[in-house]
TORGUKOL-81379 format. One record per residue: z, y, x of N, C-alpha, C in turn. Coordinates in pm, 1 decimal. Layout:
REM TORGUKOL-81379
[pt [Z; Y; X]; [Z; Y; X]; [Z; Y; X]]
...
//
This chain:
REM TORGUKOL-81379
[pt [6202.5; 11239.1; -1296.6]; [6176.4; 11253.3; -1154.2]; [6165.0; 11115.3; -1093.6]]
[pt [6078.7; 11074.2; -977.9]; [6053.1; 10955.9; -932.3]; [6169.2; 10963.7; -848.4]]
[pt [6209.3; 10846.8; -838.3]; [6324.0; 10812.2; -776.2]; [6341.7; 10784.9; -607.5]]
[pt [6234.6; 10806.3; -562.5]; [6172.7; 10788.7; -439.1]; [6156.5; 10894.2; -396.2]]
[pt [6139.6; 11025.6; -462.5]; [6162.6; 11151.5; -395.5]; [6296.2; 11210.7; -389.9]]
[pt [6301.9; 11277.2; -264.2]; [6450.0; 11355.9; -277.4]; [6452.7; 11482.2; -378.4]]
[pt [6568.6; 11445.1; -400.2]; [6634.3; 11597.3; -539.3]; [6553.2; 11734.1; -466.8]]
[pt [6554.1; 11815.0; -562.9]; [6471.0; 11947.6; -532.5]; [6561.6; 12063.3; -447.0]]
[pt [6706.6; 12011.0; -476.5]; [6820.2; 12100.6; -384.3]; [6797.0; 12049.6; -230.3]]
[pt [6738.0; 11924.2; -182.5]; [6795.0; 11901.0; -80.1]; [6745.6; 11999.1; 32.7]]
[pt [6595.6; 12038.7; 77.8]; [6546.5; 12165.1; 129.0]; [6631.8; 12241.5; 168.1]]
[pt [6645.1; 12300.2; 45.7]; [6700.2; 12435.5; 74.7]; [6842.7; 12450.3; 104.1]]
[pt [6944.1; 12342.0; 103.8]; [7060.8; 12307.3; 148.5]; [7027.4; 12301.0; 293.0]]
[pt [6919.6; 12194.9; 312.6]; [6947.1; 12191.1; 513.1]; [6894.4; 12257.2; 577.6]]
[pt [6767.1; 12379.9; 467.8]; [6769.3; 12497.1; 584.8]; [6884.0; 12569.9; 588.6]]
[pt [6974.2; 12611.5; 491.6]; [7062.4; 12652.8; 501.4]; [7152.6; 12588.8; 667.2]]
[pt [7155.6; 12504.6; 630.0]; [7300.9; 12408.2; 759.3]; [7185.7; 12394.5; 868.4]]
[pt [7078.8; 12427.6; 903.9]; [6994.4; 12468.2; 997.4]; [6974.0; 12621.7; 1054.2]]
[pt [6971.2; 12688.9; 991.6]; [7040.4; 12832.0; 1023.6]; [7188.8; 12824.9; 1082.7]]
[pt [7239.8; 12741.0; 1019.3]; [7417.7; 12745.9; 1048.2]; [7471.9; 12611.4; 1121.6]]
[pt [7369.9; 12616.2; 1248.8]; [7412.0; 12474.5; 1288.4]; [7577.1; 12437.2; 1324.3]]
[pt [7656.7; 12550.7; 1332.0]; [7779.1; 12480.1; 1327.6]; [7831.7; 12424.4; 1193.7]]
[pt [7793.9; 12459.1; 1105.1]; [7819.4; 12375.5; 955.1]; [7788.4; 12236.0; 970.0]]
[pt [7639.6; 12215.9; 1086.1]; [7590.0; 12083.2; 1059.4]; [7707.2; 12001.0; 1165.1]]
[pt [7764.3; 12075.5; 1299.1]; [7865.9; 12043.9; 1362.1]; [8020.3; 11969.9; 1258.0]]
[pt [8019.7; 12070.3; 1198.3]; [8177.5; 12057.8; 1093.3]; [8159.2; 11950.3; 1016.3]]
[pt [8019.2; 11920.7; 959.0]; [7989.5; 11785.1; 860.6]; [7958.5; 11657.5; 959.8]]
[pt [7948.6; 11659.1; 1095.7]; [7892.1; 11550.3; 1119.0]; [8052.5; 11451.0; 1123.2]]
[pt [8168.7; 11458.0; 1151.3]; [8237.3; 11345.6; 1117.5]; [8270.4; 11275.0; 958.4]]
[pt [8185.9; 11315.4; 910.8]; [8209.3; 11293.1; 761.8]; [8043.4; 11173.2; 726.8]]
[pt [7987.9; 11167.1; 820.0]; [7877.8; 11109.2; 800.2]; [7884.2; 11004.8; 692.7]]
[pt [7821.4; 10967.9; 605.5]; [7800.6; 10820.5; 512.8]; [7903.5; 10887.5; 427.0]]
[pt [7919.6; 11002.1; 391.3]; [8010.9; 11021.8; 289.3]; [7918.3; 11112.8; 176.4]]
[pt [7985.2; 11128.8; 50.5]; [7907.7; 11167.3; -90.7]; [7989.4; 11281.3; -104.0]]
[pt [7933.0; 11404.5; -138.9]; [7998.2; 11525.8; -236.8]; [7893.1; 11506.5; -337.3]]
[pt [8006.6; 11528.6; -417.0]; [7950.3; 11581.5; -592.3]; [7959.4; 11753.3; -632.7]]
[pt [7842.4; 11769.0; -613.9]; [7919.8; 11915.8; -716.6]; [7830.0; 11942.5; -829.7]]
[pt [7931.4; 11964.5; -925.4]; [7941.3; 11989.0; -1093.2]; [7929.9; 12126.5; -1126.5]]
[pt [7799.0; 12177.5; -1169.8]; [7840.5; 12321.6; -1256.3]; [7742.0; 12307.6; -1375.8]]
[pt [7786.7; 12297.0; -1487.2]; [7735.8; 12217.2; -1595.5]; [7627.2; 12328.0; -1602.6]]
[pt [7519.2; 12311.6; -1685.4]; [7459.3; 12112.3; -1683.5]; [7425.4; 12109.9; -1528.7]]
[pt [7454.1; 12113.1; -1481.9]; [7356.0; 12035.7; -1351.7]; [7469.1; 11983.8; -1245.9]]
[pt [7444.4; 11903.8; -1155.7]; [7519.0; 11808.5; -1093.9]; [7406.3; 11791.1; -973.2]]
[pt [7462.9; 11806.8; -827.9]; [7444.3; 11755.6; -706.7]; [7558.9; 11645.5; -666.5]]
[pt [7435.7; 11547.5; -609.9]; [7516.9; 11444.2; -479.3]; [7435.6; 11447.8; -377.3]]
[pt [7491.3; 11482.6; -309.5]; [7490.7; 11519.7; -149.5]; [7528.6; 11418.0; -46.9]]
[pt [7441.9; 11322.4; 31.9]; [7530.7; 11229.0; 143.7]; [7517.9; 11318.3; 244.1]]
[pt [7562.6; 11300.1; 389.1]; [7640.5; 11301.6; 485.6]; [7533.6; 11243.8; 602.0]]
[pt [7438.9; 11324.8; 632.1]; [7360.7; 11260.1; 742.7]; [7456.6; 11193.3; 853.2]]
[pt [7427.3; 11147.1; 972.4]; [7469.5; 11126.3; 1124.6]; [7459.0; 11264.3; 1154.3]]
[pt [7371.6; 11348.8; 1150.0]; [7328.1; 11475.2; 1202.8]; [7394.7; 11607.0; 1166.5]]
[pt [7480.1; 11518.6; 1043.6]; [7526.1; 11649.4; 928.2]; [7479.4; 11743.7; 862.1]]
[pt [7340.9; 11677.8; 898.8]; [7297.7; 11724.5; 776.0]; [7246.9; 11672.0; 613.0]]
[pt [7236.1; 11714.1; 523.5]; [7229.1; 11689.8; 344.8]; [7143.9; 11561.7; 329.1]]
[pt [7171.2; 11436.4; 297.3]; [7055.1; 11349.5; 245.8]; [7071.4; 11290.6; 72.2]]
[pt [6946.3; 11227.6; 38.4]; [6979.1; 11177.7; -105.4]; [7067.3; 11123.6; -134.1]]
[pt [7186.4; 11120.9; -196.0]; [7272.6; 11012.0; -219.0]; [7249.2; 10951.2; -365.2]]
[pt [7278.9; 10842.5; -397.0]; [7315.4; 10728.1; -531.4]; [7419.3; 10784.0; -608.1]]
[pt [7383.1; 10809.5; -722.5]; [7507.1; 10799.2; -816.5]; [7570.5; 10694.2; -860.0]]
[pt [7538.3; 10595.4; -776.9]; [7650.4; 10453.0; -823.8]; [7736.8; 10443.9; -715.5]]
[pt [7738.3; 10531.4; -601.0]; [7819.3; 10536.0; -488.2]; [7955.7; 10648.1; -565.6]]
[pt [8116.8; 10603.7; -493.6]; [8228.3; 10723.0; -558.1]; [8171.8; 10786.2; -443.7]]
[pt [8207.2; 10959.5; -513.3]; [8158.1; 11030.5; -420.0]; [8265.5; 11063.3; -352.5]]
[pt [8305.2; 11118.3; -206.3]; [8387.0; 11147.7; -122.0]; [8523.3; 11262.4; -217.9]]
[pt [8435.5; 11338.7; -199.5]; [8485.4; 11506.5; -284.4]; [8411.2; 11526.8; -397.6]]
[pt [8473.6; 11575.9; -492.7]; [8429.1; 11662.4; -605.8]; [8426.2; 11756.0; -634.0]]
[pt [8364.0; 11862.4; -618.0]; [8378.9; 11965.7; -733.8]; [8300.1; 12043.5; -818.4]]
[pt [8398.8; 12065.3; -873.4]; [8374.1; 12146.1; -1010.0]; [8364.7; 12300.6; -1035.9]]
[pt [8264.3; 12368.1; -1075.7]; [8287.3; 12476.7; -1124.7]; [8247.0; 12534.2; -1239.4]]
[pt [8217.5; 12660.2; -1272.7]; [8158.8; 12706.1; -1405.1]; [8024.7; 12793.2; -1339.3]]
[pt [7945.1; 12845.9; -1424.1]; [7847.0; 12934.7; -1447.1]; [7914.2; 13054.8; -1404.3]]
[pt [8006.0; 13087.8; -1450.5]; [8118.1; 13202.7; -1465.7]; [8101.5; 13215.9; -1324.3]]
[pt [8195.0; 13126.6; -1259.8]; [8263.9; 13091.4; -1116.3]; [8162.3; 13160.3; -988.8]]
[pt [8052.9; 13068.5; -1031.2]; [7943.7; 13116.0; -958.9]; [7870.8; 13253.3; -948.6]]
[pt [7883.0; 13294.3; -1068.1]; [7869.7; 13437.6; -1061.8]; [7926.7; 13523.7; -979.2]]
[pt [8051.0; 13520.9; -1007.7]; [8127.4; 13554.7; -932.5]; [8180.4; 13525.5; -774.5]]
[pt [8157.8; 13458.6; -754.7]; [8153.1; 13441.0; -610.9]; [8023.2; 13451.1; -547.1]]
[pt [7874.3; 13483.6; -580.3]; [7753.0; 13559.6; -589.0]; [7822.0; 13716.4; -546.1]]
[pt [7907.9; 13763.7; -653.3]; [7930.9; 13897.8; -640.9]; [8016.4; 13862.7; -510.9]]
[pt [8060.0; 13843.0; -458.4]; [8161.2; 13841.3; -347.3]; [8321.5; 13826.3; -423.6]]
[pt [8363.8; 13796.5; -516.0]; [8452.2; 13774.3; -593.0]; [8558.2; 13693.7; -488.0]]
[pt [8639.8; 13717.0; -380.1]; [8711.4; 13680.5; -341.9]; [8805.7; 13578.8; -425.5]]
[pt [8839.2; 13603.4; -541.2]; [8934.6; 13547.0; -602.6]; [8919.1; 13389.7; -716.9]]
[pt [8725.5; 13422.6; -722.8]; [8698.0; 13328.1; -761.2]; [8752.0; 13176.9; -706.8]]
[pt [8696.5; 13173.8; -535.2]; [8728.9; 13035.0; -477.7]; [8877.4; 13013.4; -542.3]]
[pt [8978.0; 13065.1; -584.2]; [9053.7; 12942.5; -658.0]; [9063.9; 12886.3; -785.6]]
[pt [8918.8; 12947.4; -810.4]; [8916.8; 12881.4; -943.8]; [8800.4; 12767.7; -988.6]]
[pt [8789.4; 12733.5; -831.7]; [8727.6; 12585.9; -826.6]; [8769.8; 12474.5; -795.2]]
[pt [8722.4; 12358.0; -875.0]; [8806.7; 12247.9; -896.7]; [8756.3; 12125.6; -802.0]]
[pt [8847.6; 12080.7; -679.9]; [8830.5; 12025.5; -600.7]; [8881.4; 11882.0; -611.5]]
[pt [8845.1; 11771.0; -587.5]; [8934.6; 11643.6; -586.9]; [8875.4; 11551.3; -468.1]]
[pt [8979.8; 11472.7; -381.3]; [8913.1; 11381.4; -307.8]; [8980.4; 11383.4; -153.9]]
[pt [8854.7; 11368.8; -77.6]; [8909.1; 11376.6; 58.3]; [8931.2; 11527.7; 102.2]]
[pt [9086.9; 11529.6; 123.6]; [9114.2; 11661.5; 191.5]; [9081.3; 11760.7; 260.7]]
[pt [9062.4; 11649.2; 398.4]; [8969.7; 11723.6; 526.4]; [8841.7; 11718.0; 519.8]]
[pt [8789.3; 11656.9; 415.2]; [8581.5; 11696.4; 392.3]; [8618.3; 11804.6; 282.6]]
[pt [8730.7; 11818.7; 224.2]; [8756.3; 11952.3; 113.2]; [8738.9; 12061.8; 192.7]]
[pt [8856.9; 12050.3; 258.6]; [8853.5; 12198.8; 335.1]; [8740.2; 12208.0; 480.5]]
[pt [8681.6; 12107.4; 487.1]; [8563.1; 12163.7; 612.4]; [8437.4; 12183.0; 488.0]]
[pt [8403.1; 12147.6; 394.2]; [8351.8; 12204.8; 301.4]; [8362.0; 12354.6; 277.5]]
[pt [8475.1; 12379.7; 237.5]; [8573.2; 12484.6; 186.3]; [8510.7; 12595.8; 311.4]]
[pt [8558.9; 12585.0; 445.2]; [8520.7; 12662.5; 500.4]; [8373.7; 12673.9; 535.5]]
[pt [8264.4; 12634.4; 522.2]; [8167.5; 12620.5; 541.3]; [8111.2; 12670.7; 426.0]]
[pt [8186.4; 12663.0; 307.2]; [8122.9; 12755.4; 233.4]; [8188.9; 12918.7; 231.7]]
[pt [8224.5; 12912.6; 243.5]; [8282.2; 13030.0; 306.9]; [8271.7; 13134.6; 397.5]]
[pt [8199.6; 13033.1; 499.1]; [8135.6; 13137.4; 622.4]; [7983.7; 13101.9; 628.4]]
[pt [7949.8; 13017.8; 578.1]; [7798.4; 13001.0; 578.9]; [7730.8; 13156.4; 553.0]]
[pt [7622.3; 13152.0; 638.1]; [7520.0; 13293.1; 617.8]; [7357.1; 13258.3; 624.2]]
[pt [7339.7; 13275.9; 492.7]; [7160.6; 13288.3; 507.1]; [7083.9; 13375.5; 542.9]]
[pt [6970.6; 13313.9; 614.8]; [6871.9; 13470.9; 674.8]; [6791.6; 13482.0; 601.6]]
[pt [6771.0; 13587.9; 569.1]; [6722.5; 13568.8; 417.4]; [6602.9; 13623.1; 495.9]]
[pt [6566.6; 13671.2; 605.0]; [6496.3; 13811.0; 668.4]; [6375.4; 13716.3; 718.9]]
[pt [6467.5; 13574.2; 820.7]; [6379.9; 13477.8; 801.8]; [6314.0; 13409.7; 749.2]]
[pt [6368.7; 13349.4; 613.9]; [6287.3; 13300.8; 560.0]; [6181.5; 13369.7; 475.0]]
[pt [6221.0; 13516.5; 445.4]; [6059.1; 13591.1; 369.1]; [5988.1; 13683.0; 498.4]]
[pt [6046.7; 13637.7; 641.2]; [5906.1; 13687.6; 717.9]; [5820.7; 13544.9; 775.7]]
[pt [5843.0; 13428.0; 707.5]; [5768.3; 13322.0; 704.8]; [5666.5; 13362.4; 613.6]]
[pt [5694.4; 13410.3; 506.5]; [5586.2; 13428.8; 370.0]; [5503.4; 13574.9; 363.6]]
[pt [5625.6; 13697.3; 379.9]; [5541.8; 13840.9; 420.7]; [5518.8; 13897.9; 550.0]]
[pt [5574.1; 13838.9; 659.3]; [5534.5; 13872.1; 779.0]; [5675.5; 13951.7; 810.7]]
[pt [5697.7; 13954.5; 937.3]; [5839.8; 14036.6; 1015.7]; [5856.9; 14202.2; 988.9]]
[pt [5741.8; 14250.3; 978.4]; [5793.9; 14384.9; 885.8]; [5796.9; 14360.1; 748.3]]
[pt [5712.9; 14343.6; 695.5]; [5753.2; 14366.1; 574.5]; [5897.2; 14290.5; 501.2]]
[pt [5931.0; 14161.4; 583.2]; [6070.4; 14062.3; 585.6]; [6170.4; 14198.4; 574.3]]
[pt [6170.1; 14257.0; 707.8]; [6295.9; 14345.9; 728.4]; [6285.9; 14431.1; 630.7]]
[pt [6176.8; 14548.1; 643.7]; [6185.7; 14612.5; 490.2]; [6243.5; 14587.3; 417.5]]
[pt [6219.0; 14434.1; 339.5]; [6291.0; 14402.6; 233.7]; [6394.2; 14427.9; 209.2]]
[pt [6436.0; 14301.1; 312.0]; [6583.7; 14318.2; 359.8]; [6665.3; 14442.9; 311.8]]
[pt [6636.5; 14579.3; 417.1]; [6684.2; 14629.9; 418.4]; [6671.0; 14703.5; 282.7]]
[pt [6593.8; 14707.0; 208.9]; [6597.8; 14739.5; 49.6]; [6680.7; 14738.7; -8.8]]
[pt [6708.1; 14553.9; 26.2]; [6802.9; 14492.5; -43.4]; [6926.1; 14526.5; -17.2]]
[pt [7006.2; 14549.7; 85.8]; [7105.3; 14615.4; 115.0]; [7171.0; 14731.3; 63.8]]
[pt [7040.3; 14819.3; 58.3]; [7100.3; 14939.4; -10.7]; [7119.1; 14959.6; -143.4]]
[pt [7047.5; 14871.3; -208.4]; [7069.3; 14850.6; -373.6]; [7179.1; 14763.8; -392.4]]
[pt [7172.1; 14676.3; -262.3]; [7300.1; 14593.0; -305.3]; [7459.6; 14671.1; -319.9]]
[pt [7467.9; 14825.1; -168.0]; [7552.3; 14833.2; -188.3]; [7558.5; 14998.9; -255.4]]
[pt [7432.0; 14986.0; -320.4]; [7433.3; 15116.8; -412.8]; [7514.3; 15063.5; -556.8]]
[pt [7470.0; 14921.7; -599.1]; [7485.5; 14855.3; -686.5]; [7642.9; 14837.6; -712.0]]
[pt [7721.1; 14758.0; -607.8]; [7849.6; 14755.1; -589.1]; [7929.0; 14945.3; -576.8]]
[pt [7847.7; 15017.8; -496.9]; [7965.7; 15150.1; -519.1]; [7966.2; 15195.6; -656.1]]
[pt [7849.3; 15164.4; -739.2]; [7794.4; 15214.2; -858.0]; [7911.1; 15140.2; -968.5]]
[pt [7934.5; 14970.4; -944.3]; [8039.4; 14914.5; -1043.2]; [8172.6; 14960.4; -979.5]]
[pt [8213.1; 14945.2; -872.0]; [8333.8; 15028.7; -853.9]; [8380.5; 15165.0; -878.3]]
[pt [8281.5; 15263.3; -937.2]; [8289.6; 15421.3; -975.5]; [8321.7; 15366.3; -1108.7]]
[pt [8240.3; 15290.7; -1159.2]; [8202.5; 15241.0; -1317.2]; [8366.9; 15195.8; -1353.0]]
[pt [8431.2; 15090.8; -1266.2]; [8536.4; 15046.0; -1317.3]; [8667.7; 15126.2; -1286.2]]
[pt [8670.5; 15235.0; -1263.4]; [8739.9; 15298.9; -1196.0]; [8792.3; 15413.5; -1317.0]]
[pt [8658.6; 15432.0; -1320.7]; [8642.6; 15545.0; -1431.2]; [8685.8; 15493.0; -1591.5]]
[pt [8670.0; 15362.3; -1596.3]; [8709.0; 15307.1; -1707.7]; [8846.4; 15310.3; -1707.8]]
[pt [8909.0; 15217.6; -1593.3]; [9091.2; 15235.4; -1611.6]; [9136.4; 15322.8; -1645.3]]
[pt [9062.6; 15492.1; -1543.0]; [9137.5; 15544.9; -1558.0]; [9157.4; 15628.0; -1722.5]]
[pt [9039.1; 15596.8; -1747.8]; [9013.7; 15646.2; -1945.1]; [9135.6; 15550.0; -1989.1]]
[pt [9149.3; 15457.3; -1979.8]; [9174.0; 15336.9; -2046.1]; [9337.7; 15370.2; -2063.8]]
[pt [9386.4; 15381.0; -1911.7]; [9577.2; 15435.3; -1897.5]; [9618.9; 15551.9; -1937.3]]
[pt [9501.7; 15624.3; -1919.8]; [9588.9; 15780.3; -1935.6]; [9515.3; 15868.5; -2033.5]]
[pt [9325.2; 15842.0; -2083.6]; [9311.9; 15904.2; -2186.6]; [9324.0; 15844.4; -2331.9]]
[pt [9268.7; 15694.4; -2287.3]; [9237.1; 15629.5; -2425.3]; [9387.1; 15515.4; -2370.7]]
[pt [9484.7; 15511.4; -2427.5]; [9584.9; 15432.4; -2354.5]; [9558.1; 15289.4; -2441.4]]
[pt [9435.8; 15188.6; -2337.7]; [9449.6; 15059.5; -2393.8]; [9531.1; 14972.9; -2254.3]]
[pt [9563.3; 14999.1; -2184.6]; [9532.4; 14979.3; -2101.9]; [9713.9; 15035.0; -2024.1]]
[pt [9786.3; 14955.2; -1977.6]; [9957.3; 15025.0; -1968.9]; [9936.2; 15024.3; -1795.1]]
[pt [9984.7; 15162.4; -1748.0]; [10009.6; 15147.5; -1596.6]; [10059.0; 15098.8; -1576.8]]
[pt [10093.8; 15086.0; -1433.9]; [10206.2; 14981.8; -1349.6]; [10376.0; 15040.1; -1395.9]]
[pt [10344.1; 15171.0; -1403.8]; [10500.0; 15223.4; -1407.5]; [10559.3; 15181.6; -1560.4]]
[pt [10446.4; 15195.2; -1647.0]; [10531.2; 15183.9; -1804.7]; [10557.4; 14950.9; -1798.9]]
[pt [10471.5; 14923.1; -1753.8]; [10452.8; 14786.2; -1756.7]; [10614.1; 14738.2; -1670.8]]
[pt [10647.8; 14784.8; -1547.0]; [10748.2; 14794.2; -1482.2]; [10891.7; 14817.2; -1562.8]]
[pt [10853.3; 14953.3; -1655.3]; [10998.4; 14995.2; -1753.6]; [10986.3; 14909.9; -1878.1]]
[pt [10859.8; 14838.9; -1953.1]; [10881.3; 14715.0; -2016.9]; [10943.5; 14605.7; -1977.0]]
[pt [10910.2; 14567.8; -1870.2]; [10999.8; 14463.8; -1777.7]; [11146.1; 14489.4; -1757.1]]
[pt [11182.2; 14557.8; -1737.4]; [11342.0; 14594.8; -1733.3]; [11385.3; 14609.4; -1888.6]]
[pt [11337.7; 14676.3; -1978.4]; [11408.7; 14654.2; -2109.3]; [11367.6; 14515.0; -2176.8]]
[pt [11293.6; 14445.7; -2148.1]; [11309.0; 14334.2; -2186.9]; [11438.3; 14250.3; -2093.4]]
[pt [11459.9; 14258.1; -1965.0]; [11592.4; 14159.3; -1896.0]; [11691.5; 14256.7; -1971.0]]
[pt [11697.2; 14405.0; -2038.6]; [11820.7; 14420.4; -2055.0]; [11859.8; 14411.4; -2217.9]]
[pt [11724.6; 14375.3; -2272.8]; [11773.1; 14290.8; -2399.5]; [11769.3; 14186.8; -2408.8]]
[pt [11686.3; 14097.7; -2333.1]; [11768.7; 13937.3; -2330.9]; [11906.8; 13927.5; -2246.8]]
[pt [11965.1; 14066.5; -2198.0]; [12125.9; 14055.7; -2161.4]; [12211.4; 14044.4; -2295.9]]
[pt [12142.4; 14116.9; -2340.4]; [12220.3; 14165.0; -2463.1]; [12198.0; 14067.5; -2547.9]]
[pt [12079.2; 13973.7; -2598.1]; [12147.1; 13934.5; -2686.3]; [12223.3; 13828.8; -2618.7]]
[pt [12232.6; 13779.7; -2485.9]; [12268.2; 13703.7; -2442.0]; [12411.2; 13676.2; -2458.8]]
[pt [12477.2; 13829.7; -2431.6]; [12611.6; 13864.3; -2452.0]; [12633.3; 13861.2; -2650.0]]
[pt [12544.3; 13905.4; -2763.9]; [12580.7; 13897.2; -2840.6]; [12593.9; 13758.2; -2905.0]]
[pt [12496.6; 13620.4; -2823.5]; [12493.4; 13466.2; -2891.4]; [12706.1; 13456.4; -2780.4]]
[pt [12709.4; 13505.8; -2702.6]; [12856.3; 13440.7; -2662.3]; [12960.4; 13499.8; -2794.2]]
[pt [12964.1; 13634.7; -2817.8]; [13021.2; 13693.7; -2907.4]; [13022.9; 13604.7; -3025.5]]
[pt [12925.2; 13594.3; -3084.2]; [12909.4; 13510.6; -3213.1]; [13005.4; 13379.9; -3222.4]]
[pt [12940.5; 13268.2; -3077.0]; [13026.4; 13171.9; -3053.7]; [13158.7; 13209.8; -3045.3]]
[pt [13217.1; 13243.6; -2991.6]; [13372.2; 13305.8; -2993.5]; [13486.1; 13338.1; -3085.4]]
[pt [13375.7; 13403.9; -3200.2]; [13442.8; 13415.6; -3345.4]; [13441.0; 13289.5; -3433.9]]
[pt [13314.7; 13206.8; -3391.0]; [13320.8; 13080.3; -3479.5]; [13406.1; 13022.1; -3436.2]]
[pt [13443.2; 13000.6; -3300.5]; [13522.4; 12909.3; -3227.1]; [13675.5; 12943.7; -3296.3]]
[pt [13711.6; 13080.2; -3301.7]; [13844.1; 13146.0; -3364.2]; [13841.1; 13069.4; -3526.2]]
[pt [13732.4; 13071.3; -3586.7]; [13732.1; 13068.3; -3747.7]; [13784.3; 12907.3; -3756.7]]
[pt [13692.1; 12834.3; -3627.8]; [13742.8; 12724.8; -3692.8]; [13848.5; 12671.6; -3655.7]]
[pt [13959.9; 12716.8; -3560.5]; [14099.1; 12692.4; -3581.4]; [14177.9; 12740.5; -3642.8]]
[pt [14103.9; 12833.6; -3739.2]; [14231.0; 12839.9; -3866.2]; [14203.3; 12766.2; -3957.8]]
//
């Protein structure tokens, strides 16, 4: 790539924070600063307009924040995976972490806008709304799917231990590490006897 053009992410990052001009609000005290983000293979650096919004940055500059994620990660937080965001790996400046953090978080793309630039305002919404219903035909469809699996899983095909048997494992395990707890004092006690005779 010529080095004189900007990276191919940068676009579509600041329409993004152009749709969401308070994102470009939340980044502008961070101006002249670098994020890195890592999801192998590929790697963004991101500077810190005045405007707050995305410009080319140098990879010989440290970058502000880092992070890191997986392929995995991303997937999953695609799906709406709530639980993913903590399993991304952050380092650096705190408060560009977490105004990051939230900005990715609440950021929203119009998606309606940008394909009634290309198919026109009905056919945009159409889409749209296509998309919605497959999206959340798609999601009720894996939640029946995983549902139906547990419940095979606990109670027909038992791979799989409920909460209640997992619960009564937990208690006989504290009440045999009582026990042997009480049988290592026992032991000591008799040695202790043996060896004063």
């Amino acid at each position: 790539m010529n080095s004189s053009q900007p990276p191919l992410y940068l676009a579509p990052v600041n329409r993004l924070l152009r749709q969401n001009s308070w994102a470009m609000e939340r980044l502008r005290p961070y101006a002249g600063k670098i994020v890195r983000a890592e999801c192998f293979p590929l790697t963004m650096l991101l500077g810190i307009s005045e405007a707050g919004a995305a410009i080319a940055a140098s990879a010989q500059n440290a970058p502000a924040v880092t992070i890191r994620l997986t392929a995995g990660v991303l997937l999953r937080l695609a799906a709406r995976d709530a639980s993913a965001w903590n399993d991304i790996a952050v380092e650096g400046d705190p408060q560009l972490a977490a105004a990051l953090n939230h900005i990715a978080r609440n950021i929203r793309w119009d998606v309606e806008e940008d394909l009634s630039r290309v198919f026109g305002d009905i056919a945009a919404h159409r889409m749209v709304e296509a998309g919605r219903k497959l999206d959340s035909w798609g999601r009720q469809g894996a939640d029946n799917l995983a549902r139906s699996f547990a419940e095979y899983w606990t109670e027909e095909q038992p791979l799989i231990a409920n909460r209640a048997d997992v619960e009564q494992f937990n208690r006989d395990v504290d009440v045999l590490r009582d026990d042997v707890a009480r049988m290592e004092k026992r032991i000591e006690r008799r040695e202790g006897v043996k060896g004063e005779r």
